[in-house]
Structure formats: structure tokens, C-alpha cells
N, CA, C and O of each residue as an XYZ file, in Angstrom:
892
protein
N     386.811     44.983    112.509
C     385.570     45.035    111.729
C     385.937     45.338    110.272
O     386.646     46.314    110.031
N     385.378     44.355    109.055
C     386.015     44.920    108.062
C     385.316     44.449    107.244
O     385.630     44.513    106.056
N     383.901     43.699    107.764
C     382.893     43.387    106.291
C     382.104     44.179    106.189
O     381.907     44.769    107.251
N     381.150     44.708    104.876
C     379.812     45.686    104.898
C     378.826     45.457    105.440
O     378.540     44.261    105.489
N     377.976     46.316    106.008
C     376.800     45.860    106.555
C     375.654     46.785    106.146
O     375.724     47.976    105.844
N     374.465     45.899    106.206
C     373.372     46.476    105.718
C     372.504     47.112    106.613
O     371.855     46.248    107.204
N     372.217     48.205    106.960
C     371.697     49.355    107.245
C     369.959     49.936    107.319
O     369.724     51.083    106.941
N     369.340     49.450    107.597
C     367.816     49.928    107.145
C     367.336     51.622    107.547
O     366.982     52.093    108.628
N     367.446     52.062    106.625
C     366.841     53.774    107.056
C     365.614     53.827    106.441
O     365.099     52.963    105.732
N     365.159     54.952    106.775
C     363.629     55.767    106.406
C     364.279     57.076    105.258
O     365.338     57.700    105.185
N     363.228     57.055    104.620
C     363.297     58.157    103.716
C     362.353     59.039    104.482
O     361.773     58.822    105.546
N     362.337     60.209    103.597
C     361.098     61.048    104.122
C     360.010     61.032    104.070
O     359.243     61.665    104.797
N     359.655     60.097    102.949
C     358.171     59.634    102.959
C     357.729     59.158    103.898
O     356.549     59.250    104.236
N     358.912     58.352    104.699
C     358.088     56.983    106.120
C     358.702     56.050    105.083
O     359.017     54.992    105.628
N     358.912     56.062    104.110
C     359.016     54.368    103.624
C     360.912     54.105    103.573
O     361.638     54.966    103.076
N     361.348     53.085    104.037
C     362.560     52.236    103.809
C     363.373     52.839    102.737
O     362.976     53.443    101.741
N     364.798     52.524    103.176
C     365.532     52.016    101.933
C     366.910     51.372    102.854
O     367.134     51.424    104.064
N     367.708     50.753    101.714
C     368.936     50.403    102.370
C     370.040     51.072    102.170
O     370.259     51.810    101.209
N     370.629     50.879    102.898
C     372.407     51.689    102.611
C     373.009     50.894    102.986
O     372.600     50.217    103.929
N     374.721     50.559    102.153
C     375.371     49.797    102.772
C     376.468     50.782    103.151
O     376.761     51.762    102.467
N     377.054     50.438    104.307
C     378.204     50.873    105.431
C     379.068     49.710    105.948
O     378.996     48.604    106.484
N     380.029     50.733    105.411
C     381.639     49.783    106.045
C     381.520     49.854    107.671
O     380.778     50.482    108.426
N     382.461     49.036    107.845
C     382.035     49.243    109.765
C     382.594     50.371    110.091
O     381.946     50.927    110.978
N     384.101     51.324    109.549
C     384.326     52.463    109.931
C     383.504     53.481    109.423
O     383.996     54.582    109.669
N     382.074     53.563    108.598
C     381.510     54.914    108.436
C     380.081     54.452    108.910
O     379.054     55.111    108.748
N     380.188     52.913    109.671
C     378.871     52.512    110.779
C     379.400     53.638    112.553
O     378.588     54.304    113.195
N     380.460     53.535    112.793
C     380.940     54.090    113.510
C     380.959     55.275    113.703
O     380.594     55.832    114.739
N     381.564     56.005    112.317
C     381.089     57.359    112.015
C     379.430     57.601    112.402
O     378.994     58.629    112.919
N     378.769     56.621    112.093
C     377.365     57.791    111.943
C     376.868     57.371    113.395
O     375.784     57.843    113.738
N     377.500     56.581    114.243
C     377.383     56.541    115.919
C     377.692     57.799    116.089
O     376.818     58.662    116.165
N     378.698     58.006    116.152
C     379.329     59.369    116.452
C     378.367     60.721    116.054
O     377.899     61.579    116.802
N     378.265     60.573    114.640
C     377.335     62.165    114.605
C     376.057     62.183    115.326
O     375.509     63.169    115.818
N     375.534     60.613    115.325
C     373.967     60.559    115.869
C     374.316     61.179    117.616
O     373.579     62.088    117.996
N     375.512     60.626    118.696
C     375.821     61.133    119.690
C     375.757     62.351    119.852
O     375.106     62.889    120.747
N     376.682     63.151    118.679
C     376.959     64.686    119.442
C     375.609     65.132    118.962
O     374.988     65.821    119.771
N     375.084     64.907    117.929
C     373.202     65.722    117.999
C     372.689     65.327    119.113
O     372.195     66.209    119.815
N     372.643     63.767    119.658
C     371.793     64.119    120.935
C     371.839     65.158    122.009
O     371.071     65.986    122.499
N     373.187     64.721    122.175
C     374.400     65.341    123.443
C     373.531     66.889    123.170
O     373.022     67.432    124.151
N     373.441     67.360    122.163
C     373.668     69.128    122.171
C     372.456     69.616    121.305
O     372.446     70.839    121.164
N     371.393     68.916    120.670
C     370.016     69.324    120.388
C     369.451     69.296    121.880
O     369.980     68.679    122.804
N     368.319     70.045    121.963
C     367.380     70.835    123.303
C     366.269     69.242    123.372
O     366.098     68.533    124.364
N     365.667     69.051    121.983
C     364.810     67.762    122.070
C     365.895     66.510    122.134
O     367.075     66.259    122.379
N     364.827     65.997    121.794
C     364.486     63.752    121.448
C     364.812     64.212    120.156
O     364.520     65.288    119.635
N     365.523     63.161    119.656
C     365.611     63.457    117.927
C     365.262     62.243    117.926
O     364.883     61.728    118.977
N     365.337     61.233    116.266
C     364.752     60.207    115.704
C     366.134     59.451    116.900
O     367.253     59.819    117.259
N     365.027     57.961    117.245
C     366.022     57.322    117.164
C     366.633     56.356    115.985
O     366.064     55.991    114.957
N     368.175     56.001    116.513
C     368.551     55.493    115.161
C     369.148     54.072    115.843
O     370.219     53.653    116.282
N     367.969     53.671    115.680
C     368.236     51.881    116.533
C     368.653     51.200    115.656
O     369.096     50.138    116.094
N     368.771     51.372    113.941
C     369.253     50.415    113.622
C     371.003     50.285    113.692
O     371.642     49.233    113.710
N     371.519     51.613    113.723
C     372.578     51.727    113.693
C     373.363     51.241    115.314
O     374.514     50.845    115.497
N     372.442     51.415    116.149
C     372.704     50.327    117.411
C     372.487     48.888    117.151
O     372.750     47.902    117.840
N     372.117     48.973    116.362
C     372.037     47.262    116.709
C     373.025     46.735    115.985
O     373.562     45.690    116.353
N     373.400     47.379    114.864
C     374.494     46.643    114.045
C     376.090     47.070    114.882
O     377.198     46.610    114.603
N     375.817     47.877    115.738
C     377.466     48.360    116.505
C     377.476     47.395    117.643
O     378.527     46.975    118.126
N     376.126     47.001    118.124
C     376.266     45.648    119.084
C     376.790     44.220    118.723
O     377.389     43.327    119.321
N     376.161     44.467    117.149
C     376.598     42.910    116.927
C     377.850     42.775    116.704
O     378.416     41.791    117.181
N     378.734     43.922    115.768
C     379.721     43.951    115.408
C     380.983     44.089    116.605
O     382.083     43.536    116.617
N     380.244     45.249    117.801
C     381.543     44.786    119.448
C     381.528     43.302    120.133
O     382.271     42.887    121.022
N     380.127     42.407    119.247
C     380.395     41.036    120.088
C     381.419     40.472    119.364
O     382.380     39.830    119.788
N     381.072     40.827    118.006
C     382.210     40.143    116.711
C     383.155     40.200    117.015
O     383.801     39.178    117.249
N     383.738     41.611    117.168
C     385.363     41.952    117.854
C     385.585     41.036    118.997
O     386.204     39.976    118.912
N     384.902     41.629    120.346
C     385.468     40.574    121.302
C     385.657     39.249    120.760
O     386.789     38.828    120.523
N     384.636     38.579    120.554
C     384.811     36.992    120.081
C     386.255     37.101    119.363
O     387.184     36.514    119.919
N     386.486     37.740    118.289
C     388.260     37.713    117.729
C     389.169     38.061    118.681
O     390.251     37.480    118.592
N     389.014     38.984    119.723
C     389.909     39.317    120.656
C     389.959     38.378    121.329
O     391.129     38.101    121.594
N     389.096     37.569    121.857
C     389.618     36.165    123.007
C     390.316     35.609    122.176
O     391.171     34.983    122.802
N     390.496     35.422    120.700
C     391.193     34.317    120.253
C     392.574     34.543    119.725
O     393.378     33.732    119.266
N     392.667     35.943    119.914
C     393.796     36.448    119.637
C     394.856     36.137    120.734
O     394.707     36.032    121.952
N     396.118     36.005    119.857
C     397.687     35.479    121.357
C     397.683     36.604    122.659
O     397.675     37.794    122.343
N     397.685     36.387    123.537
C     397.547     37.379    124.468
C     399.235     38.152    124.411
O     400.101     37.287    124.276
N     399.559     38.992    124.457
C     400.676     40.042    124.432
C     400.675     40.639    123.331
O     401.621     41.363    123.024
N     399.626     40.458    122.528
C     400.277     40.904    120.999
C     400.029     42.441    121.112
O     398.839     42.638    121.358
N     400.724     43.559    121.020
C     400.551     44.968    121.167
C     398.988     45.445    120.246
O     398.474     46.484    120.662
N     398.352     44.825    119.207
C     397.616     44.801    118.206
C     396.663     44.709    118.491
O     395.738     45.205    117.848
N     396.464     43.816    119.925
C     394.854     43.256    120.832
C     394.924     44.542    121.325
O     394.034     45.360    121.090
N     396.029     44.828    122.074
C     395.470     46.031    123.312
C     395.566     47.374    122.070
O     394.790     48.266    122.410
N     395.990     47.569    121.322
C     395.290     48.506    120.450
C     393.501     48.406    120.358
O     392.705     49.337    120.487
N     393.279     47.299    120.154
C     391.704     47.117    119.221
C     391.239     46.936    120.372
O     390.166     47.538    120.337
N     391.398     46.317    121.773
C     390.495     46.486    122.743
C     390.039     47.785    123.411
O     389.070     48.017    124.135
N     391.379     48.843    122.789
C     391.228     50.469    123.564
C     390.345     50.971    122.574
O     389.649     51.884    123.019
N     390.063     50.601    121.000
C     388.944     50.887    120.480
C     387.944     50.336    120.577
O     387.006     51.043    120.210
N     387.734     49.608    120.827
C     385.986     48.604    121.577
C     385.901     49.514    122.761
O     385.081     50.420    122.609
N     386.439     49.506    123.722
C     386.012     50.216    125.099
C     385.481     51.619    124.249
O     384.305     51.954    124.387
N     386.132     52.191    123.621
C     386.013     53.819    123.206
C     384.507     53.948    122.138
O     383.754     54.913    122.006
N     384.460     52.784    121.583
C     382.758     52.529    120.728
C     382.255     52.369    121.661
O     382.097     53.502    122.117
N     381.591     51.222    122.763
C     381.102     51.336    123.770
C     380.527     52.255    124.615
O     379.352     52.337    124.973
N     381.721     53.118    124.971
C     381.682     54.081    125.937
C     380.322     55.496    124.832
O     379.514     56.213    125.422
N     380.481     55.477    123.472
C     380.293     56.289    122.546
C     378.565     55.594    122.980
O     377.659     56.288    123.441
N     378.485     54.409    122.747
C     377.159     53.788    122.465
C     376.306     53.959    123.829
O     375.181     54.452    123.758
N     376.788     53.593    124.943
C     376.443     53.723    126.284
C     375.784     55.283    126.368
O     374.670     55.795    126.479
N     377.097     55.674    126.250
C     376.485     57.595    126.137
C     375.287     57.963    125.156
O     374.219     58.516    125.422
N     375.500     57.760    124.633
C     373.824     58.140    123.181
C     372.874     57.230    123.655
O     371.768     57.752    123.795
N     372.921     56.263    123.895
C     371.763     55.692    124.699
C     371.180     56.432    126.117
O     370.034     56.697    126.480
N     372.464     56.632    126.722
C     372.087     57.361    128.405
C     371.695     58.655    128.033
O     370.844     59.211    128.727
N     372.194     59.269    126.999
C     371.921     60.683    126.930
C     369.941     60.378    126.229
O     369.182     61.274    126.598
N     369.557     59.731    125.722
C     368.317     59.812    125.097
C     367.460     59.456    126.297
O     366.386     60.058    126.330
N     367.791     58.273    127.690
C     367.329     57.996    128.348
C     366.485     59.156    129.603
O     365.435     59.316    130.225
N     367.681     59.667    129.401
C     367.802     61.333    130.040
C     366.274     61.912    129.457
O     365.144     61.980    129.941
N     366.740     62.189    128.484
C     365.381     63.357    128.036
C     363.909     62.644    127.897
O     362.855     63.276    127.829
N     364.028     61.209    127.866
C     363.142     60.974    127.690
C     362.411     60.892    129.111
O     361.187     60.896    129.234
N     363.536     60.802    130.412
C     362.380     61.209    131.944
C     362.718     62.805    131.989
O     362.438     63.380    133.041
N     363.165     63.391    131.172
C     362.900     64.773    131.634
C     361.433     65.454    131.108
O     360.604     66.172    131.668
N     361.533     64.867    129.755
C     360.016     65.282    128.590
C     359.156     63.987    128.544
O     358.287     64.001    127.673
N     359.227     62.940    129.266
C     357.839     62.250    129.025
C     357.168     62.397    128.360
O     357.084     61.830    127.271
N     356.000     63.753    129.098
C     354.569     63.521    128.612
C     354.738     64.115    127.242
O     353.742     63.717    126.638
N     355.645     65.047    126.198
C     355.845     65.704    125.636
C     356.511     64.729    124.500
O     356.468     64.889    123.280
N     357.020     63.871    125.100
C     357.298     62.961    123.710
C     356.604     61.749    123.582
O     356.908     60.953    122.693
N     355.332     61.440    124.707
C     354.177     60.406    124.481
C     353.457     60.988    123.605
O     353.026     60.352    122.644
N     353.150     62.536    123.808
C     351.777     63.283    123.134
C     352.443     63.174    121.885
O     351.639     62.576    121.171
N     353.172     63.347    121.414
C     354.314     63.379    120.049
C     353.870     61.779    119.405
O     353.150     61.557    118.431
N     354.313     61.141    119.980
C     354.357     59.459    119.887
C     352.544     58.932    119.256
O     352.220     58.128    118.382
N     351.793     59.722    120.074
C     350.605     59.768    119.998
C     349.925     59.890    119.093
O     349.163     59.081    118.565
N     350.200     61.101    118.811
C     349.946     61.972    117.572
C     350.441     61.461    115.780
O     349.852     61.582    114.705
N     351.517     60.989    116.088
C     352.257     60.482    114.915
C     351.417     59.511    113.755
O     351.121     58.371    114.112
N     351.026     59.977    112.334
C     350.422     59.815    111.711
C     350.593     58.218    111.268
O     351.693     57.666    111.256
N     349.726     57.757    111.015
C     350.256     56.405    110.965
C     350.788     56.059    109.697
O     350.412     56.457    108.594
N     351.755     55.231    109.990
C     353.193     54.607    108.815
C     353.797     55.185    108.766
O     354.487     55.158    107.747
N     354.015     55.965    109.548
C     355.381     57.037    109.557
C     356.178     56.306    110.878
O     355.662     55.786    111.867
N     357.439     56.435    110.578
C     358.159     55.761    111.678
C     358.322     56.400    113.077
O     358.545     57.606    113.186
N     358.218     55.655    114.052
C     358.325     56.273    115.104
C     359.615     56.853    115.747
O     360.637     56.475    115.176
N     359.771     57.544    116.625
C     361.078     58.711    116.659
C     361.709     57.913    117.977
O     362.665     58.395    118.585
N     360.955     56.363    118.458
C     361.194     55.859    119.622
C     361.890     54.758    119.344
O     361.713     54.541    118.145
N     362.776     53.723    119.929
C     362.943     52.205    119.975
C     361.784     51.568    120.489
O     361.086     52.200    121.281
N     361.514     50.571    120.206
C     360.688     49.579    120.906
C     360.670     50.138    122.653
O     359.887     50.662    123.446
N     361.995     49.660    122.606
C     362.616     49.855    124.356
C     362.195     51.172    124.813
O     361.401     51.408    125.724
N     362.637     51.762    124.289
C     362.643     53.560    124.609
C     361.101     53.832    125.108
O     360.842     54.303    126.215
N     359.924     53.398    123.940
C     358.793     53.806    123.932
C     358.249     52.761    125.138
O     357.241     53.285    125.614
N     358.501     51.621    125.739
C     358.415     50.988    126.762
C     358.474     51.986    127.690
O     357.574     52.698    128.136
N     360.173     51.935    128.032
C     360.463     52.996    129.201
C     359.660     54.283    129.396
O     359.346     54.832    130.452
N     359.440     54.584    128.323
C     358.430     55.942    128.537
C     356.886     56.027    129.020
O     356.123     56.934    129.354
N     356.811     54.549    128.878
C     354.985     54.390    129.065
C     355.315     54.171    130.344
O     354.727     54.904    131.139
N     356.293     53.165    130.932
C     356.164     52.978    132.369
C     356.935     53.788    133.333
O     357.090     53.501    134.520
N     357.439     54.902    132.680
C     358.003     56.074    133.500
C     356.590     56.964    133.708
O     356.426     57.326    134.873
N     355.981     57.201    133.155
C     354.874     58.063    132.979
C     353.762     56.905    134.268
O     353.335     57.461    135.280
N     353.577     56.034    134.132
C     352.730     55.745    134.798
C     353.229     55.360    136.226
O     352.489     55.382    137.209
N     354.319     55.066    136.253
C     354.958     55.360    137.837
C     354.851     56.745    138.254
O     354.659     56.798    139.469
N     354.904     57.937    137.679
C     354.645     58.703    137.950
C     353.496     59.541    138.414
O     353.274     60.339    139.325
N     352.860     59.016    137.395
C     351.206     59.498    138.305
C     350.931     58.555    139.480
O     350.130     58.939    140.333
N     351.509     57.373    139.607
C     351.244     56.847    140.610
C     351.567     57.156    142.071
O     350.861     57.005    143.068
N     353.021     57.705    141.929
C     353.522     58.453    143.039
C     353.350     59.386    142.632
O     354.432     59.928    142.405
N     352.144     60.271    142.238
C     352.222     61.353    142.370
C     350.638     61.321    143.339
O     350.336     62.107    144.237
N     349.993     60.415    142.930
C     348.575     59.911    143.317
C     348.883     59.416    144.632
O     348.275     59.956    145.556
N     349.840     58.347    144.958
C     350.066     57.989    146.652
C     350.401     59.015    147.377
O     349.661     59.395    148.284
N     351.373     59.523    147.141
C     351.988     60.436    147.509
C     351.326     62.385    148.169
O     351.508     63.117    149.143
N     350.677     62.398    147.084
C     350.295     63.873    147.306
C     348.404     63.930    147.106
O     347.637     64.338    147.977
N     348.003     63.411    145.751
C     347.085     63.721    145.141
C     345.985     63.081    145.804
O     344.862     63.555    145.632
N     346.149     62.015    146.580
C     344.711     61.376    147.348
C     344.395     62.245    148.876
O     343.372     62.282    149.560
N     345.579     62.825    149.040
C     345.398     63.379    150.481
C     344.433     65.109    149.949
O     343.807     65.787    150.764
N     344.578     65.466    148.418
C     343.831     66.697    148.648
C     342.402     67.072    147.830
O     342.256     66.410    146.802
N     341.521     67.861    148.080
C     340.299     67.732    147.762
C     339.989     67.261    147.171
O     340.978     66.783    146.616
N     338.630     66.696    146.430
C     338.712     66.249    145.161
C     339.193     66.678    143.345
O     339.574     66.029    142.371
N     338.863     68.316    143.682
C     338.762     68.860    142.785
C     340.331     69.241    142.413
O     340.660     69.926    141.445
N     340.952     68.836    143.085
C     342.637     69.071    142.623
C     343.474     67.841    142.664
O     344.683     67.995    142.836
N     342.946     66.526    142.517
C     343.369     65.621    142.445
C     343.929     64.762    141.541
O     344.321     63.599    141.635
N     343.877     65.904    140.255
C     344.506     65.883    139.000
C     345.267     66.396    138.838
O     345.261     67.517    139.346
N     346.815     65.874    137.805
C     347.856     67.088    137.626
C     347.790     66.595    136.049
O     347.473     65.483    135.627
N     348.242     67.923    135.216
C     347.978     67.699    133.994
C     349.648     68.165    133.462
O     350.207     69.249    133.303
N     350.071     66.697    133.295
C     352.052     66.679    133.280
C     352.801     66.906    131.910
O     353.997     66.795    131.640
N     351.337     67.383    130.854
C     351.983     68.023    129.708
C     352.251     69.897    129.989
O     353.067     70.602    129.395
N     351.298     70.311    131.042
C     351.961     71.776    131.672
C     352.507     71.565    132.993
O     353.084     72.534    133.487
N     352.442     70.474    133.682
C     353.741     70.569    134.428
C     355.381     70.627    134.314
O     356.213     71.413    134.767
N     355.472     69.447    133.508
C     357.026     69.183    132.807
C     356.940     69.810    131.689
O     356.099     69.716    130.795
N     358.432     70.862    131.850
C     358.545     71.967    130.821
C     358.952     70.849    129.535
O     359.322     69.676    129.583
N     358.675     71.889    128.253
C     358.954     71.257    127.170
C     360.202     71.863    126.753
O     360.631     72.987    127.016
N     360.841     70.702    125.884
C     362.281     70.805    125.315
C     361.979     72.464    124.992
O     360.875     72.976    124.803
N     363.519     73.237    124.993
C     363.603     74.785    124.324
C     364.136     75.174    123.104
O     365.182     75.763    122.833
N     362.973     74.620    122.213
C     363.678     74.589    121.056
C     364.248     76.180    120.533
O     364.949     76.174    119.521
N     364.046     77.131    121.002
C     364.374     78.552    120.916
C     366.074     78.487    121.321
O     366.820     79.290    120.762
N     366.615     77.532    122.278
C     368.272     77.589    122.816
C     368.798     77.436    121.454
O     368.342     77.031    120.385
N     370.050     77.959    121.917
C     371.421     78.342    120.817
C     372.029     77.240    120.354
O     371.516     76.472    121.167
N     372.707     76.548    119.704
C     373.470     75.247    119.323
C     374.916     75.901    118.094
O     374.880     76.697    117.156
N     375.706     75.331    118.527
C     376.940     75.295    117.592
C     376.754     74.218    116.781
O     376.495     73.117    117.267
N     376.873     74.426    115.368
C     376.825     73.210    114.255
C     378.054     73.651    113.604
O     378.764     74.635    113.812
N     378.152     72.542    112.636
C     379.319     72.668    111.157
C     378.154     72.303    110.136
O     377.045     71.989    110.568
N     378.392     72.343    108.958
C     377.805     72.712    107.717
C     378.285     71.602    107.001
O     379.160     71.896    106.186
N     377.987     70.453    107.059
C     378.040     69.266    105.641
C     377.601     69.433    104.671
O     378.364     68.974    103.820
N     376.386     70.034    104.068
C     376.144     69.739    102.763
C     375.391     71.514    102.540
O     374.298     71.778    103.041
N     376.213     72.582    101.711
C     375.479     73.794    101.789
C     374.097     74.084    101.504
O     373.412     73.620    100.592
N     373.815     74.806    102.287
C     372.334     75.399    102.346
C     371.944     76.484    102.010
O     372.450     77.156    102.909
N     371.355     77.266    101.314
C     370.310     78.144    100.783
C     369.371     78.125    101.077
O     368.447     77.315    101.153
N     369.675     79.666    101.398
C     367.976     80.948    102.107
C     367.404     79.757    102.932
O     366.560     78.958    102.527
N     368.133     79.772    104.424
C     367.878     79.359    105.524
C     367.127     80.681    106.465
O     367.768     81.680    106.792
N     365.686     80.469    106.811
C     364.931     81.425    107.254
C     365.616     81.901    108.481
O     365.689     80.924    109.227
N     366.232     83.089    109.128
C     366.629     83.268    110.142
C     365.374     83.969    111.196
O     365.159     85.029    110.609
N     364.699     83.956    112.081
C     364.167     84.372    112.768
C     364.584     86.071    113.996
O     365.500     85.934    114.807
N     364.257     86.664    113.972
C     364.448     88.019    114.182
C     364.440     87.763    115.733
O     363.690     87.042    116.391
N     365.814     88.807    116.252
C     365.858     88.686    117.909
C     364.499     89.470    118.530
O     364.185     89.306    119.709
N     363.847     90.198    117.769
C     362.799     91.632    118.718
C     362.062     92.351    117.520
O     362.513     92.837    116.483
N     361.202     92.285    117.850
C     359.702     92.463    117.045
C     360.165     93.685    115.894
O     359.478     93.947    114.907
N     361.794     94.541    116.315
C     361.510     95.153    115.555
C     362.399     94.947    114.094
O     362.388     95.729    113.143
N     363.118     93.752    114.193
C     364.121     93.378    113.490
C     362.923     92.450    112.638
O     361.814     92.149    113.080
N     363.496     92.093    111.279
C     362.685     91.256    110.071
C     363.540     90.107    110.002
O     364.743     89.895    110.153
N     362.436     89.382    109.703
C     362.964     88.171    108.930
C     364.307     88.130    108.028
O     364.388     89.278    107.589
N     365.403     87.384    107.531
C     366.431     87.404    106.923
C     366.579     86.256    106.467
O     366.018     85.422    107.177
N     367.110     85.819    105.552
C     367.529     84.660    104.740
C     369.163     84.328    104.981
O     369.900     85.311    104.899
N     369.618     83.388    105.192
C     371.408     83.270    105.218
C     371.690     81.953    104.021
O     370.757     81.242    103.648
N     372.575     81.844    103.704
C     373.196     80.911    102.705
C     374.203     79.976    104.094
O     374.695     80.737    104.926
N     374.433     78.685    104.274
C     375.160     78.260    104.982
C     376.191     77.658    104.036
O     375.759     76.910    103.159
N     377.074     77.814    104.081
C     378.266     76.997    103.109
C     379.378     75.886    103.803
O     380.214     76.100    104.681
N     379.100     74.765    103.152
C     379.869     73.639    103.693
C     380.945     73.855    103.817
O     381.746     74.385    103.047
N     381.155     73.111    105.680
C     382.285     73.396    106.364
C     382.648     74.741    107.132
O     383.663     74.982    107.786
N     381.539     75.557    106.875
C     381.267     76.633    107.934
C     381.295     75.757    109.514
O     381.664     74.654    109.919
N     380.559     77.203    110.173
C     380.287     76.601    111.887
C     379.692     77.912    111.669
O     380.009     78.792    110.869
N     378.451     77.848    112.835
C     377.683     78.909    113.400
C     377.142     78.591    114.526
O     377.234     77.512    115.110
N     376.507     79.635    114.882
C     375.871     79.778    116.457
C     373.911     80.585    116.095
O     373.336     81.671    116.165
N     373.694     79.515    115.814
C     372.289     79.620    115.202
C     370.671     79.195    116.396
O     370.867     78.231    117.135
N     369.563     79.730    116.493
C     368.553     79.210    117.073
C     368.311     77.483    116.517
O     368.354     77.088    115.352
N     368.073     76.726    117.675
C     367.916     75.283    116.851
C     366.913     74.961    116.333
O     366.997     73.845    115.820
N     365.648     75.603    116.192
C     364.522     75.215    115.935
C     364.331     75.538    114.345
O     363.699     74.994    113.439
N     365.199     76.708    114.440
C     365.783     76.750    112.803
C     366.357     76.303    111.673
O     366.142     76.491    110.475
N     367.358     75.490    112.475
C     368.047     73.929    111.372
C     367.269     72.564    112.394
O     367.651     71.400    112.278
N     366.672     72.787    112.911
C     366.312     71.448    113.276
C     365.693     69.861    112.261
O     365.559     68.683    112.592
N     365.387     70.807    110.609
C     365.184     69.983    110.191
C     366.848     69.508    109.414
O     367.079     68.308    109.266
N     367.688     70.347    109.060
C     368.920     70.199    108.739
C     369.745     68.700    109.635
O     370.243     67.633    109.275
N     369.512     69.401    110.921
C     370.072     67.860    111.889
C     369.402     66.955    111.585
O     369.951     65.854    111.619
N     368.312     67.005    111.269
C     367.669     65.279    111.148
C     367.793     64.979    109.766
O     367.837     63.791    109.448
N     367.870     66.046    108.706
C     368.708     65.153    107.686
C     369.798     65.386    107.106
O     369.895     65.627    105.903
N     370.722     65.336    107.904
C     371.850     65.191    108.564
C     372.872     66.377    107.843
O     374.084     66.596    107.857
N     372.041     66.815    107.403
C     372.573     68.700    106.430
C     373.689     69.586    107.345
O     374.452     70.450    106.914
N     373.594     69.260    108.296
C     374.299     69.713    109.492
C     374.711     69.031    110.382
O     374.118     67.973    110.592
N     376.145     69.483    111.420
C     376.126     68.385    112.153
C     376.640     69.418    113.769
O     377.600     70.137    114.045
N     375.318     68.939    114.546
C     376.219     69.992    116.199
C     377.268     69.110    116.611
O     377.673     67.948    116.579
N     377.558     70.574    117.120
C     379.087     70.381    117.872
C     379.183     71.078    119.120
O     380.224     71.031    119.774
């Protein structure tokens, strides 16, 4: 991979812009988008565009790898890095797939709610899978249990059934870009509020709900 590619992100407004990325710092930002999923408690944004350009670019490779001389030590180098992007892409996809049947109703009501022109935190696909995970579910929950009992309990209400992400759990990050008077939240009613300075290239062991806006713009990175 070795031409630039163009990139479509969101600002914070909701509105566009472009970035261009070499294919090794398209790769890179596979990678950081992975370990935030892997180790944030929620759904974070998805970042479909950066899938789609790592798809087109592992067909690119293969297509050069069939045409490459077979023995050359150079293929089986670059094919052990295609399997290893892959394996990277597979995982951040499976890992989002995950939370999204663990929190359903919790990231429909989210989805729901979302003000309009602001981008959605779903893929096309994703927000599919989620509508028809949710409605298989009441369905077997309706064959299954809910027609056999009175009337008056023949409802389940699956935004207090299925627990919601904990955004209160602990997370290990590193520190990309330093931060100032980051609000720290107090362990016990009798401890106060505190301010911390984070300085790039630190690591800490922080509540996530606290840098959670840091991970999404990208101020931080878990580990």
C-alpha cells in the first residue's frame, strides 16, 4: 500500500471534513479505533469510513500478491501483514458486534434520540443489525414466555432489563495530546472534586466516563 487516501471525518459540529492518510497511518488509526473498542465499557462512534478504505486497500494488496512470483520471501512477508490487518479489522468489527447485542435497547434509545444532522454513532449495517436483533427479541421473548402469562405482564420493558454499559469502570489510557484541569470525580461523598493536568505520554488508571470525551477525540488513547 503506498498511495494517499482520502478519508471523510466529522468535526464536532456534525459537519465533514477531509484528511488525507498514507496507508501506514490508515492502519494506524485501525489500530487505535480497535484497542478503544476492545477496552471502553460503551459503543463508541463508529468509524466506517476508515473500514472501508482498509477493505479496499486488502483487496488491492491481494490482487498484487496473486501477481507476484510465487517463492519470493517479500510475498510471504506482505501476506503475514494482510492476515495481521484483517485479523485487526475482523476484531473491531466483532468486538462492536458484541456490544451492540449486549446494549441494544440502550444504543437504539441513543440512535433515537440523536439530534438531527449530527452523525450517527452506527454503520448503516450496524444500525440494521440492531433493529433486527431487537425485534427478534421481543419476538422470542413474546413466543416464548410473554403470551403464556396474564395479560397485565405481558410486557417487558428491555431498556431496564438489559443493563447499561458501566461507564463508572476503570480503563488504562496513554496521553497523546496534554490535558488541563481534567475534572476528577471523588471516590465517597466525603472526598471533593479535584482537577489533574494529564501530560503527553503519561498512562493512568482513571474512571472512563471521565475522559470519555478525550477517547472520542482521540486526546487519549486505551490500552
Amino acid at each position: 500500500m503506498t498511495e494517499e487516501l482520502d478519508v471523510l471525518g466529522h468535526d464536532s459540529d456534525g459537519g465533514s471534513d477531509e484528511v488525507i492518510l498514507t496507508p501506514a497511518e490508515l492502519i494506524e488509526r485501525l489500530e487505535q479505533a480497535w484497542m478503544n473498542e476492545k477496552f471502553a465499557p460503551e459503543l463508541l462512534e463508529s468509524k466506517c469510513e476508515i473500514v472501508e478504505c482498509i477493505m479496499e486497500q486488502l483487496d488491492h494488496m491481494e490482487s498484487n500478491l496473486r501477481r507476484a512470483p510465487k517463492g519470493d520471501l517479500k510475498v510471504s512477508i506482505h501476506r503475514m501483514e494482510l492476515e495481521r490487518i484483517r485479523y485487526v479489522l475482523s476484531s473491531y468489527l466483532r468486538c462492536r458486534l458484541t456490544k451492540i447485542e449486549k446494549f441494544f435497547p440502550h444504543i437504539l434509545e441513543k440512535e433515537q434520540a440523536r439530534p438531527e444532522g449530527q452523525p450517527s454513532g452506527l454503520s448503516l449495517e450496524e444500525l440494521v443489525f440492531a433493529k433486527e436483533y431487537l425485534a427478534n427479541t421481543e419476538a422470542y421473548l413474546r413466543n416464548v414466555a410473554l403470551k403464556h402469562m396474564p395479560p397485565n405482564l405481558q410486557k417487558v420493558d428491555l431498556l431496564r432489563a438489559v443493563p447499561k454499559p458501566d461507564l463508572d469502570s476503570y480503563v488504562f489510557l496513554r496521553v497523546k495530546q496534554r490535558q488541563e484541569n481534567i475534572l476528577v470525580e471523588p471516590e465517597t461523598d466525603e472526598q471533593r472534586d479535584y482537577v489533574i493536568d494529564l501530560e503527553e505520554g503519561s498512562q493512568h488508571l482513571i474512571r472512563y466516563k471521565t475522559i470519555a470525551p478525550l477517547v472520542a477525540s482521540g486526546a487519549v488513547q486505551l490500552i
